[in-house]
C-alpha positions as CSV (number, residue, x, y, z in Angstrom):
1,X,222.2,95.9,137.7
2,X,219.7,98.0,135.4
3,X,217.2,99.8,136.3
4,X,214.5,97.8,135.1
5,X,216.1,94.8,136.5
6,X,216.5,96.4,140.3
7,X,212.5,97.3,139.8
8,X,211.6,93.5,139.2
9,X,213.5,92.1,141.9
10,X,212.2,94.9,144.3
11,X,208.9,93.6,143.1
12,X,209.4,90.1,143.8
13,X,210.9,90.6,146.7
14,X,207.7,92.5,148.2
15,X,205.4,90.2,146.8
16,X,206.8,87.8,149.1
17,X,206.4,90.0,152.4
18,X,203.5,88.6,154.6
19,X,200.6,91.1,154.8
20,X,196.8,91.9,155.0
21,X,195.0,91.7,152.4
22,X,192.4,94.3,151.9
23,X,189.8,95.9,149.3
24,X,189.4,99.5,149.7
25,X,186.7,101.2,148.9
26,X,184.4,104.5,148.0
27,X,181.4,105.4,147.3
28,X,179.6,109.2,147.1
29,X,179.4,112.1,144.5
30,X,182.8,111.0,142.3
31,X,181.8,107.9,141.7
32,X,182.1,104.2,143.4
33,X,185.4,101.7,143.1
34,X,187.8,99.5,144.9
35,X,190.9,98.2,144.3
36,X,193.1,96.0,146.2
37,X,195.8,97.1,148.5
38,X,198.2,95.7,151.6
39,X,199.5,98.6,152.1
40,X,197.4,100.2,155.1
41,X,198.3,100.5,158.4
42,X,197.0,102.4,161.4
43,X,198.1,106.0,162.3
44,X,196.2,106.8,165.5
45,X,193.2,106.0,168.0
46,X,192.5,110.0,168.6
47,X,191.3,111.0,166.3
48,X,191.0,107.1,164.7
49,X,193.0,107.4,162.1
50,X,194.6,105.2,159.3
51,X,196.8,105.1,156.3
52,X,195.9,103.9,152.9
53,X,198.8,103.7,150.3
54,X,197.1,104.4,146.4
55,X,199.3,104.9,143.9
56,X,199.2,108.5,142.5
57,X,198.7,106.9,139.2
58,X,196.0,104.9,139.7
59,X,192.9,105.3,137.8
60,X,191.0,105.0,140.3
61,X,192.6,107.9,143.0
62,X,190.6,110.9,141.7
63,X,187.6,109.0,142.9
64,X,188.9,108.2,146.7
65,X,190.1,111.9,146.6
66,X,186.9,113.5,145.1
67,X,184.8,111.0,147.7
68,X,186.9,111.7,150.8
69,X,185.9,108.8,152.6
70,X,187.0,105.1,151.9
71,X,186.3,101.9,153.6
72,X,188.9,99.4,154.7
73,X,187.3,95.8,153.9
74,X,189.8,93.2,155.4
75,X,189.7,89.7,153.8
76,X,190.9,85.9,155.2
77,X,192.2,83.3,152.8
78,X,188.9,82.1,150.9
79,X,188.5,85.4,149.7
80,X,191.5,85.5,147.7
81,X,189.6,85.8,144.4
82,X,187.7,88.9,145.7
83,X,191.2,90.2,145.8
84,X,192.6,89.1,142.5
85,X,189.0,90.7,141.2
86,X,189.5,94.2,142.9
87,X,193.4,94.2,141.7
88,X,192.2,93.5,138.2
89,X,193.6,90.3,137.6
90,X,190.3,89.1,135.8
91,X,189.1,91.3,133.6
92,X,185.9,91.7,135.8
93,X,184.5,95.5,135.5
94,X,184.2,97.4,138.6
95,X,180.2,97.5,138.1
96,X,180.4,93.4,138.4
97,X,182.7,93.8,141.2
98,X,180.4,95.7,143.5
99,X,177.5,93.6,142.4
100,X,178.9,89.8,143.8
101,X,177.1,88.7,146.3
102,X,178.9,89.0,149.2
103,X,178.4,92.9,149.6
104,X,176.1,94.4,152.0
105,X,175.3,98.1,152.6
106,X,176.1,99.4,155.4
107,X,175.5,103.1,156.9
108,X,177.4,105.3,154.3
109,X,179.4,102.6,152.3
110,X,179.4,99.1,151.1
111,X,181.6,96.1,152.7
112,X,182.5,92.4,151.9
């Protein structure tokens, strides 16, 4: 099996796992974005702790890292185009993103 091939299938065949879905999200001196992501889990109550997996070549992982805070925003099934939106599926910027509706401030960051 090739290489590219073995990556596809591996693809497919987590696409298929049953997970959260959740947007993640910052806000503070290095800017404001989102994106998408299943991949979180929790670490530890003391300190609370969690785990956010961003790919290292993501466009948008300078900003999480230069914010050093995030917000975990998890979402049930009629909010599946918020998702598809945040994973850049619809060509929506990241400006029109944050500006739907269904955000509301809250003390240091913005949630769905």
């Amino acid at each position: 099996m090739q290489l590219d091939e073995q990556r596809l299938r591996f693809r497919d065949a987590m696409a298929s796992l049953s997970a959260a879905v959740n947007i993640i999200t910052t806000e503070g001196d290095a800017g404001q974005c989102g994106i998408t992501a299943t991949a979180v889990c929790s670490i530890t109550d003391t300190p609370p702790s969690l785990m956010v997996c961003i790919n290292a070549n993501s466009a948008m992982n300078p900003v999480f890292q230069g914010n050093g805070k995030l917000c975990v925003n998890v979402l049930n099934h009629e909010q599946e185009l918020m998702a598809r939106h945040f994973a850049g599926m619809t060509g929506m910027a990241m400006e029109e993103r944050f500006s739907l509706s269904c955000w509301q401030k809250v003390r240091w960051h913005s949630r769905c």
